[in-house]
Structure formats: structure tokens, C-alpha cells
Steps between C-alpha positions, in 0.01 A plus 500: 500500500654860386586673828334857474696808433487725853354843464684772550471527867295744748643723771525362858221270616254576183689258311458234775143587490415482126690181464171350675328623174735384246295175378206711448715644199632264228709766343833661562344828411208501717725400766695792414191781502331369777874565738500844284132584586536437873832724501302803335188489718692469838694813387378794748176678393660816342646285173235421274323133436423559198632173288746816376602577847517124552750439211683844581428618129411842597501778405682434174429176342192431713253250366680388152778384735622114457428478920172668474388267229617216684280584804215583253523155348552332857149651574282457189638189341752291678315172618493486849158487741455791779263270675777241555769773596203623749463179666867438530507834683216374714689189593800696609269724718370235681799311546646786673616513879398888464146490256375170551158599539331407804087431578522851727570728167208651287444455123509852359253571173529797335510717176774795331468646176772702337488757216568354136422715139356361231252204433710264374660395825313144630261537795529933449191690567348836628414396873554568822891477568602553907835590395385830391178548704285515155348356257752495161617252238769257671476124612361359761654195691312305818759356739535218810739554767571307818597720810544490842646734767843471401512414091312516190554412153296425162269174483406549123356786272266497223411829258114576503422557088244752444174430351573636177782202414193320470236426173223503732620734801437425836262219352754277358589186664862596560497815612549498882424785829765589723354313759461207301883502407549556882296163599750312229804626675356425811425103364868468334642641841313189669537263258914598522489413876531892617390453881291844620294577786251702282485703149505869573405764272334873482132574449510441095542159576283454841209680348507267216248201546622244281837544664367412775336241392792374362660495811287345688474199228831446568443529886752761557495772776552836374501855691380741214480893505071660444496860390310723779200544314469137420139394627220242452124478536328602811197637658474881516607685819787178550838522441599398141860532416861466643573844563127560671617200697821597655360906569218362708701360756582669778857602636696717747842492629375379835248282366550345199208288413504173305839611319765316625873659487763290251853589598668506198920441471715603205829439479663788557359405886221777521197361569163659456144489582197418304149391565326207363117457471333138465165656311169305437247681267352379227685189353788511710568379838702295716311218542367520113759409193648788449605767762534864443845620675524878511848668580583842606791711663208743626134333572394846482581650208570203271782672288464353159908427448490261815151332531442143357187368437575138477289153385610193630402141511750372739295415841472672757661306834196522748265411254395105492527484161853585495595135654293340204651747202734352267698819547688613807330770716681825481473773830431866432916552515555243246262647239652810533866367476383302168370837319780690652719215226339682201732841584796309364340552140446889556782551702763333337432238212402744226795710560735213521330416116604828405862491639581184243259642176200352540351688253754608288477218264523592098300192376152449390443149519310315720771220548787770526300708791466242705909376442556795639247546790671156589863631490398786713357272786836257442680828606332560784525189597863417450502777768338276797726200367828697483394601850458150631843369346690773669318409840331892445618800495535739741262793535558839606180534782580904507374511132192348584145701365318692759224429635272724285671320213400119627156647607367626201721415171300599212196537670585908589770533197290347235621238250550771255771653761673214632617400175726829462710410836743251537442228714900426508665616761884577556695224286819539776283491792298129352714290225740392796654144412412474146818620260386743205644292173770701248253322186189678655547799728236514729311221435595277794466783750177634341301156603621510835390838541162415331440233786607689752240811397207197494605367870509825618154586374355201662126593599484352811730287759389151567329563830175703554286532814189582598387681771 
């Protein structure tokens, strides 16, 4: 049997990595662009990841470039499957000392849409894209993540195709909702043995019956997010929605009702207070199959940026029912520390994306968008498992966020905002331990600082209390 001809190698530990991949490419040159791909997107954020930045083409040659056209070919019509690179990923994720995922972690859904011209581009579209805050012509992509309190990383992602790829529209048999898509990833993330306490997700997805539905089918728990005006039938002069709800009950400093405090830790070591209500109105109730979990830093004001209106159908521990549920009952604290899991994706995940050029892909194909989605979360990922070969790195606690900052990520700032400021912090303060290569300056450092900017912005620590 021919012996095969090495690539050309990778800096520092992403060569060890990527040799885990190398049977998932038969040829010498895909082995090749996949090591040069890597190398471009874990450059720092101000160089371009463009497949022109990638290559190092610009600005003279730029796209017409032998490197550039090498990349472009690796993408659009080299032979190799993105699902199978995705799974091998996956395998090394949950092999891993550091991200094996446990049953305590949440199963993140959720959507991002980025700015793209033109119709030509697959799955492009005038919608709604949260990158921007508007609606606009860009692509839309729904995505899984597992998280806990101290780690998060991409499950799988799927692009949502707008209703006009379709001969019949929303009417044909192919074309598929967010929340359907959402449901799929949520199946594949079973069926691939991803343990999960419950799937957590905002109020797009919780207000969304066939979700829930789905869910349910499957007999998962789930905490999901209700908008404040979300309501249901009910008798005039009764209360009939969420919002309605959590105003009518009573609370003062000295006597605080039927809220009960939740201590909540982060890990900077500040803790704070917040006040959980265990409603029943209408549908919901503790003793009925789903509860309605309202959260609140002020009971008496119910700030928009920091109350929750919550779903769940994890049972409630008093209740009888609870010790005859296929699911495990879940306290007051526990529901909150399970939604609290969904910050990683405003506080941190989208920004990470846009750190290694999530959207800064020059293809149009279907096939070729989601190659490169894939290298993106292989990136990211090689992060965690550089990180657990060099038994971690160490992390500067002075440069942690402030409190404000692990409070209320995206929620006060807006998407739109965050995406301007870097999430990196100080590369001499962070990429301790892990030698910057001569091939690729930067590269080596700029993961370790990209995982130690994600730890930092954990959510929450581990333990929560409540009063």
C-alpha cells in the first residue's frame, strides 16, 4: 500500500489536532487547505477571513491568486463530506477530559443571520437578521450548542432557506420553519448520544407549539423563554397573560410574598440576588404539565433586560407527580440556572463566530457554506482540545468582565452593539504556555486567548442557592 505523502505541517499543536481529520480527506491537497484554512481563521480578528485574507493574496493579487484558488476549489469542489468532519469533531469533544459533556449541561437552540448582497447566494433572503437588529437580505443559520457553567461549544448548524427557494413557497414539501430545523438538531443531538439536562431556548422557540410538541414526543425537558405579553384564553376580569401574572403579586422588601430569592454566583465570585415566582394561572401550574417560572432582579418593577418569563416541563419536587415523571424534577434554583445557560450564546458564542469569519465566506453554494460553517466550529474547537493537551492554560482572573458585563451581555448593549467590541482580551496577559509559531504569527496564541475570553465570560458558577 503507497504510504501517503505528509502535508505540509501546522504550527504547534494544530497539526497534532488536524491529523485526527486526515482520513476524512483522500487527497494531499485537501490535506493541505484544510491545515491552511485553520491557520487563517485562528489569525486575530483584525486580519481579514476572507478566502483572500486566508491565502494572504491581498491587496495585490487577491482572488486570481494560485492560494486563493486553491481554497476556492477546497470549498466548492474538492470531495470531502462536512457532515463527517462534523462528527469527527463531535467525537473529539466528547472524548475530552475538559468538554466531555455531562447530563448537568443544557442543549442550546438558537438562530443568527448575517448580511449577504445579491440573490444568488444559497439560503439568502430579505429577513430578519439579529446581527444587525433588522430585517435585510443576508442568511440565516439555526444552531445547537451544549453548555454548562464552565464551557460551551457548537452541537451542529443548519441554514434556514427562505420561502422563495421554493416552487410552491412555504407550501412545498421541503421547505422547512426555523423551529422545525431546530426540532431536527435537537433529534441528531440525541440520536449522537449528546447527554443534556434540558433544551433551552428564547421565546421564538418556546412560543412555538409544534416545538413543543416536538419536544415533548421525544420526552425531553426543556426550560423555554414566553414574551411578556404572551397570554391564553380566560374569563374576563381574570388574569390572562405572563406579565399580568407576575405584576399581581405582591412584594416588599420586608415581605416578599410567594417570590422566593435565587442567589445567583458568577465567576468572578459576586453573587447576586434574584426572585423566583412558581405561577399558576391559566394553563400553567406546578402541579399541572407545564409550570410558568417568572424571574426578576426587582419583583417590583420587572425591568425588561432582567425578567424571564420561563415554560418548563421539568416537575416540580413537591408535587406527586414529580416521583412518577419520566423526567427529573427541577427546584425553582435549578430552572433558573438552566435558562441562565442560554447567556453563553448572547454573551459570547456569536462574537467568538465573528473572531474566526463566520460570515465572511465568498461562496454561494450550498455545499461550500456549510464547509465553511464547519471549519469555523473545528476552530473553535481545536481551542478546548489544545487546552486539554496542555493540561489548560492559565488565566489572568484580574481581566475578568465585570459584573455588569456577566449580568446583562447583549441584553442592555444590543446584538447590533456587541458585535463592534472585541471579546479578546490582552494576548500577553492569556496565551501563557502555548508558543506563537514563526509559519503563522499569532495563530497559536490567538486560540488560547479566544478560550480564555469564553471561560471568563462564563454566565454563571456551578453553585446557586436559594434563599
Amino acid at each position: 500500500m503507497t504510504q501517503r505523502v505528509p502535508a505540509i505541517p501546522a504550527p504547534g499543536p494544530l497539526e497534532e489536532y488536524l491529523q485526527q481529520f486526515d482520513d476524512l480527506f483522500s487527497k494531499l491537497n485537501q490535506r493541505e487547505a484544510v491545515r491552511r484554512y485553520l491557520e487563517g481563521l485562528l489569525l486575530p480578528m483584525e486580519r481579514n477571513k476572507t478566502l483572500t485574507g486566508l491565502a494572504n493574496t491581498e491587496p495585490i493579487v487577491g482572488a486570481q491568486h494560485a492560494s486563493a484558488q486553491k481554497l476556492q476549489w477546497f470549498l466548492s469542489e474538492s470531495s470531502w463530506d462536512p457532515t463527517r468532519v462534523n462528527e469527527q469533531r463531535l467525537e473529539l469533544l466528547m472524548e475530552s477530559s475538559v468538554t466531555a459533556p455531562t447530563a448537568q449541561g443544557a442543549l442550546v437552540i438558537d438562530e443568527t443571520g448575517d448580511r449577504k448582497w445579491g440573490e444568488q447566494t444559497a439560503h439568502v433572503g430579505r429577513q430578519y437578521l439579529g446581527s444587525i437588529g433588522k430585517v435585510e437580505n443576508g442568511v440565516v443559520s439555526v444552531h445547537s450548542l451544549w453548555a454548562d457553567e464552565q464551557r460551551y461549544y457548537p452541537i451542529e448548524v443548519e441554514p434556514y432557506t427562505p420561502a422563495r427557494w421554493f416552487v410552491k413557497g412555504e407550501a412545498d414539501p421541503k421547505f422547512r420553519t426555523k423551529p422545525r430545523i431546530a426540532l431536527e438538531l435537537v433529534q441528531r443531538a440525541v440520536q449522537a448520544g449528546v447527554p443534556f439536562r434540558a433544551v433551552v431556548a428564547d421565546s421564538f422557540y418556546g412560543e412555538n407549539l409544534g416545538f413543543i410538541e416536538g419536544l415533548e414526543q421525544l420526552e425531553l425537558g426543556y426550560v423555554l423563554a414566553l414574551r411578556p405579553s404572551h397570554a391564553w384564553w380566560h374569563p374576563q376580569g381574570e388574569l390572562g397573560s405572563v406579565e399580568e401574572v407576575a405584576r399581581s403579586q405582591f412584594w416588599q422588601p420586608e415581605a416578599t410574598g410567594a417570590w422566593q430569592k435565587i442567589t445567583r454566583s458568577f465567576r468572578d465570585g459576586h453573587q447576586e440576588d434574584w426572585w423566583a415566582l412558581e405561577a399558576a394561572a391559566g394553563p400553567y401550574g406546578p402541579a399541572k404539565a407545564q409550570r410558568l417560572v417568572i424571574v426578576t432582579t426587582d419583583p417590583l418593577t420587572l425591568p425588561e433586560l432582567t425578567t424571564w418569563y420561563l415554560v418548563t416541563n421539568l416537575p416540580a419536587p413537591e408535587q406527586e407527580q414529580a416521583r412518577k415523571h419520566s423526567l427529573p424534577a427541577a427546584s425553582l434554583t435549578e430552572v433558573v440556572r438552566l435558562y441562565g445557560l442560554r447567556v453563553w450564546v448572547e454573551q459570547s458564542y456569536k462574537q467568538v463566530k465573528h473572531s474566526l469569519g463566520w460570515a465572511q465566506y465568498q461562496v454561494r453554494s450550498d455545499l461550500a457554506i456549510r464547509r465553511h460553517w464547519q471549519l469555523v466550529c473545528c476552530a473553535f474547537s481545536f481551542c478546548w482540545w489544545a487546552c486539554d493537551q496542555e493540561d489548560g492554560w492559565e488565566l489572568d482572573q484580574a481581566s475578568q468582565p465585570t459584573p455588569e458585563e456577566l449580568d446583562h451581555p447583549g441584553a442592555a448593549q444590543g446584538e447590533k452593539k456587541m458585535r463592534s467590541r472585541s471579546i479578546v482580551p490582552p494576548l500577553g496577559d492569556l496565551a501563557r504556555g502555548v508558543a506563537a509559531s514563526a509559519g503563522v504569527v499569532g495563530a497559536m496564541d490567538h486560540a488560547a486567548a479566544l478560550l480564555a475570553s469564553v471561560v471568563h465570560q462564563a454566565p454563571t458558577s456551578p453553585a446557586a442557592g436559594a434563599a
